[in-house]
N, C-alpha and C positions, 0 to 999 in steps of 0.2 A: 703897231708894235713889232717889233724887230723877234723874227722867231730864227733860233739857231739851231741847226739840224745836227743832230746825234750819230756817232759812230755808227749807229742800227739803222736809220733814217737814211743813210745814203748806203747802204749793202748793197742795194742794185746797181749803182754806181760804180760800186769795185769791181763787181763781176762785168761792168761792161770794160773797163778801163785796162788798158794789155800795154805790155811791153812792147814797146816799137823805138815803143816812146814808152817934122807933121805936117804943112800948109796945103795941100795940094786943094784948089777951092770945088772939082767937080770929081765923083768917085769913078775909082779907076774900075777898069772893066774886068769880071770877074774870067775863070780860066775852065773849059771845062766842064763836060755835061751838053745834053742838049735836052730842048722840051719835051716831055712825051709824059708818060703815064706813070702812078705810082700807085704800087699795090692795087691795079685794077682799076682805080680813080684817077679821076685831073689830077694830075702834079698838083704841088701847093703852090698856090698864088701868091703867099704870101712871101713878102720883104724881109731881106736879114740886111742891116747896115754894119759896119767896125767900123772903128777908127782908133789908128794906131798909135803910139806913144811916139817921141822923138826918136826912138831906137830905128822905127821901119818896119814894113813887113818885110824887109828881107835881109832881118837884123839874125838870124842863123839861129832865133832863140825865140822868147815866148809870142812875141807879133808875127812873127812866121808862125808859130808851130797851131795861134789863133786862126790864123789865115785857112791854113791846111785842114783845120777840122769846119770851120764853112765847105768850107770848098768841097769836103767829103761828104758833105750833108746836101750839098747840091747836086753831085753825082747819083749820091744813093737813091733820091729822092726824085730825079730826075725832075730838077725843079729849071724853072728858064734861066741860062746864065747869067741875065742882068737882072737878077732879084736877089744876086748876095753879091756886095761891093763892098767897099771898102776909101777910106779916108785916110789920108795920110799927113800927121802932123810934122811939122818942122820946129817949132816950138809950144810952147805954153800956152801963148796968145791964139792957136789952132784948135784950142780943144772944144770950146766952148763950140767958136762958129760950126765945126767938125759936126759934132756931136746936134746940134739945132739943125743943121742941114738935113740932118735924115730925120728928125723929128718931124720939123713944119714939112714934108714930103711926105709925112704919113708913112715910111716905114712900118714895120710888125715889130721888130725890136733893133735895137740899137745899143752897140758892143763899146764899151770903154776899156782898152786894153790897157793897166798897168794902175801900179798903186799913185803914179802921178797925176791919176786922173778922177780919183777920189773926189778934189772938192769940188770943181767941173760938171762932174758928173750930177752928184747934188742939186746943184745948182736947175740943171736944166730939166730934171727931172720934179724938183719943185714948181718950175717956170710953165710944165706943161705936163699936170697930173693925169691924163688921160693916154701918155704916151707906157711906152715898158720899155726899159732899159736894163743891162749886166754891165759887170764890168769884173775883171779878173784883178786879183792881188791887193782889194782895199774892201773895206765894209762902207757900205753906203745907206744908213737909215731913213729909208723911203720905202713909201707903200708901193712903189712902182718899179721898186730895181731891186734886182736879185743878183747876190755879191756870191763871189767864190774866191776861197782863198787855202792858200797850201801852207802845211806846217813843212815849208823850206828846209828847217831845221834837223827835223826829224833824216831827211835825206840827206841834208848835208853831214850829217853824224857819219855814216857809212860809209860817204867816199873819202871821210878823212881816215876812217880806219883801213881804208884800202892804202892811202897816201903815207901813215904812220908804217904799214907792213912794206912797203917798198922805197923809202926812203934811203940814198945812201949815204948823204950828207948829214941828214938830222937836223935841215932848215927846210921848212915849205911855208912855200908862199900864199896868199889871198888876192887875189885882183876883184876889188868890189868898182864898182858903177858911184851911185850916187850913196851918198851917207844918209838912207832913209830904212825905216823899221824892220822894210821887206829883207834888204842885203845884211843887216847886222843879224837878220836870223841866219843866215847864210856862213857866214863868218862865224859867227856863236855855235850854231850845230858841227858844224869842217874842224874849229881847233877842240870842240868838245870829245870829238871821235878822233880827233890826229891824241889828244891828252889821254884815252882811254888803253891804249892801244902801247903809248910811247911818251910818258910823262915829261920827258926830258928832251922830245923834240922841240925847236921852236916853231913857233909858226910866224912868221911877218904877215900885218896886214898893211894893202895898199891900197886907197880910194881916190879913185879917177876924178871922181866929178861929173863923169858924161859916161851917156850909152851907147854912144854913136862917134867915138872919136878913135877908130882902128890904132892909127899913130900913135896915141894918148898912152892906149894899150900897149904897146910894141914898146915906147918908152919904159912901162909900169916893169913888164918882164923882161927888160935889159937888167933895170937897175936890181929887182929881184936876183935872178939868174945871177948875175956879175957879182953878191952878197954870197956866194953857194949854194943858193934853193935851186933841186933838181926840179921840184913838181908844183906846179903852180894852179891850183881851183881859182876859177874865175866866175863872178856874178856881174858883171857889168854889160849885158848885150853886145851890138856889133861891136863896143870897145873890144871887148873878148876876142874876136879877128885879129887883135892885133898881138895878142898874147898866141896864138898859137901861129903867125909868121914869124914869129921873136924865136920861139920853139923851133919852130920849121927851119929858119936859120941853121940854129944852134947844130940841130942833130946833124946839117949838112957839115961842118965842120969836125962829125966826132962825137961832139957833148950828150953826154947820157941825159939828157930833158925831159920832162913832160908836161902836158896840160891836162887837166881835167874839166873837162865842157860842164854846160848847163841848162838847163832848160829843155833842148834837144838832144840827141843822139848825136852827140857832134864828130864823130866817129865816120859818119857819111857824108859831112861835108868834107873836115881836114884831113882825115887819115889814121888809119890805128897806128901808124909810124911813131906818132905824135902824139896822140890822145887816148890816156891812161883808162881813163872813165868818164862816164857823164851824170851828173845828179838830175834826171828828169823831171820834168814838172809835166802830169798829162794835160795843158793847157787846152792844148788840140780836142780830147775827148770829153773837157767841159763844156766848151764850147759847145759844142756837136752837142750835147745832152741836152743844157739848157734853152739850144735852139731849136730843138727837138720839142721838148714839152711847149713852146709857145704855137707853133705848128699843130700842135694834137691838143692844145686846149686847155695845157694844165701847168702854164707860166704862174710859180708863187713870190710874186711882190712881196718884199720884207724880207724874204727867207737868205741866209746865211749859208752858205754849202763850205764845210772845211773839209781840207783834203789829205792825212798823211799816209804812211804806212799801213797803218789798218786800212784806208782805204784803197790802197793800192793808186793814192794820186802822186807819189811821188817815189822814187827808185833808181835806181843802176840799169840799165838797158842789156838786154842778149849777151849783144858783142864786146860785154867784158872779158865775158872766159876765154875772148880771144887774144886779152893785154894781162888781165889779172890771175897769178897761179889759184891752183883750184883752190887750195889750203886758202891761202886771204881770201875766195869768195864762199868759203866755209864760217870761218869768221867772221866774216858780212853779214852770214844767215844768221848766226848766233845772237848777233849783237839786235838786229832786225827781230829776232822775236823776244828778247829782252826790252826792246823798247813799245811793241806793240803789246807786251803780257803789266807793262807798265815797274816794271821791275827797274828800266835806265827813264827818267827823265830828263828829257836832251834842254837844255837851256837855250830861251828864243835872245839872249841877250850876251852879247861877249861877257865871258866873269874877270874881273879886276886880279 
């Protein structure tokens, strides 16, 4: 039976969680770390496998920021570097064989990164109940894979009220990925917080269709941009690359632009020149938890981890107060404990 864990149930979670934040057929080698001792004991022997969605791991966003918390868990841990690797899909058709590959090799658990890998994921965790499996951004009912998932929403609320306080236009843009439940929270939470803020801003949304098509992107925030939209949030992965060269353009000729990252701190890859805010997902520091407790013995199959504000899994990053005046990150706080005190409920679905 499917048990879903409570605001109180995951308290240790938030206190660890901080602001910082396919085909490929044989896994790629991990980075980082060397063998030796933990906490006094052997390293752990044990296997961590991922395998990432179409985006990439080095899609600037949540399959990177996956990647990054193995990877910290293998430092920390001083675990051997080829016992956390990683799979890389190119399509759909990858996830399965992806995902079986580190099964039938006996892995310790095996990562399904993204809500597209939901049925996938089922699938093979049915096909082999003796195995453990996660997977970030879907619920998967099985006794053997433990799902996490983030109220998007709740964070996307914020950075629209950041976007509504600095708008000069009074059009902002959306650049979503694909048209699935995760991104329309995304979209739903950003113009709930751009309408709280600025009733009479508009917001355009625009959906790519892909998470990996930079260009795709670059085209999405021309034709934005070219409408009047100064500020443009983006939820489509490495498409998002292309929304902030579009940006990156712009501001070289002049144009007052912005992007608003995702996932990561995108502030450290493009630039605060460029990038207004970011609505972070701690992706990275679930990871790292739940591959943590399989390592120490206390992996729970079935269980459900949701992640918003109260728990400190989703927020604005440091290096806002270095784009955003203090006064709107005043108001950020406000709105932020109106939604955690349950006073705003942020809606996971655009309203008509």
């Amino acid at each position: 039976m499917k048990k879903v864990v409570s605001v109180l149930s995951v308290a240790a979670l938030s206190l660890s969680l901080v602001l910082a934040g396919c085909g490929s057929k044989a896994p790629e080698q991990s980075q980082g770390g060397q063998a030796g001792q933990a906490g006094g004991g052997q390293a752990p022997t044990m296997k961590i496998g991922m395998v990432t969605d179409v985006g990439g791991v080095n899609d600037n966003s949540f399959n990177q920021s996956a990647w990054e918390g193995l990877q910290k868990l293998q430092k920390d841990l001083n675990m051997p570097e080829d016992n956390v690797k990683y799979l890389q899909s190119t399509g759909d058709a990858d996830y399965v064989p992806n995902l079986t590959q580190f099964v039938k090799d006996g892995w310790d658990l095996t990562w399904g990164i993204g809500f597209l890998m939901g049925d996938h994921v089922k699938k093979v965790a049915t096909e082999n109940p003796n195995s453990k499996l996660a997977i970030i951004d879907a619920v998967v009912e099985a006794p053997n894979v433990e799902s996490v998932v983030f109220k998007e929403h709740e964070g996307s609320f914020l950075v629209g009220v950041v976007a509504a306080s600095m708008t000069k236009t009074n059009k902002i843009g959306f650049v979503g990925g694909m048209d699935v439940p995760v991104i329309k929270r995304f979209e739903a939470g950003f113009t709930a917080g751009v309408k709280a803020v600025k009733p009479d801003a508009q917001v355009i949304p625009v959906y790519t269709g892909f998470f990996d098509k930079p260009d795709v992107g670059k085209s999405a925030a021309s034709q934005l941009y070219g409408q009047g939209v100064d500020i443009i949030f983006h939820a489509a992965g490495s498409t998002g690359d292309g929304v902030f060269n579009e940006a990156k353009d712009r501001k070289a000729k002049g144009e007052n632009v912005w992007v608003i990252g995702v996932d990561k701190d995108q502030s450290l890859t493009f630039g605060k020149e460029i990038t207004l805010t970011s609505m972070m997902k701690r992706v990275d520091e679930a990871v790292y938890r739940v591959s943590k407790e399989v390592i120490d013995g206390k992996f729970e199959g079935g269980k459900v981890v949701s992640l918003g504000l109260a728990e400190n899994g989703v927020g604005l990053p440091e290096t806002s107060k270095d784009t955003v005046p203090a006064d709107v990150l005043k108001l950020v706080d406000e709105y932020k404990q109106k939604i955690i005190n349950g006073e705003i409920k942020v809606p996971e679905e655009p309203q008509k």
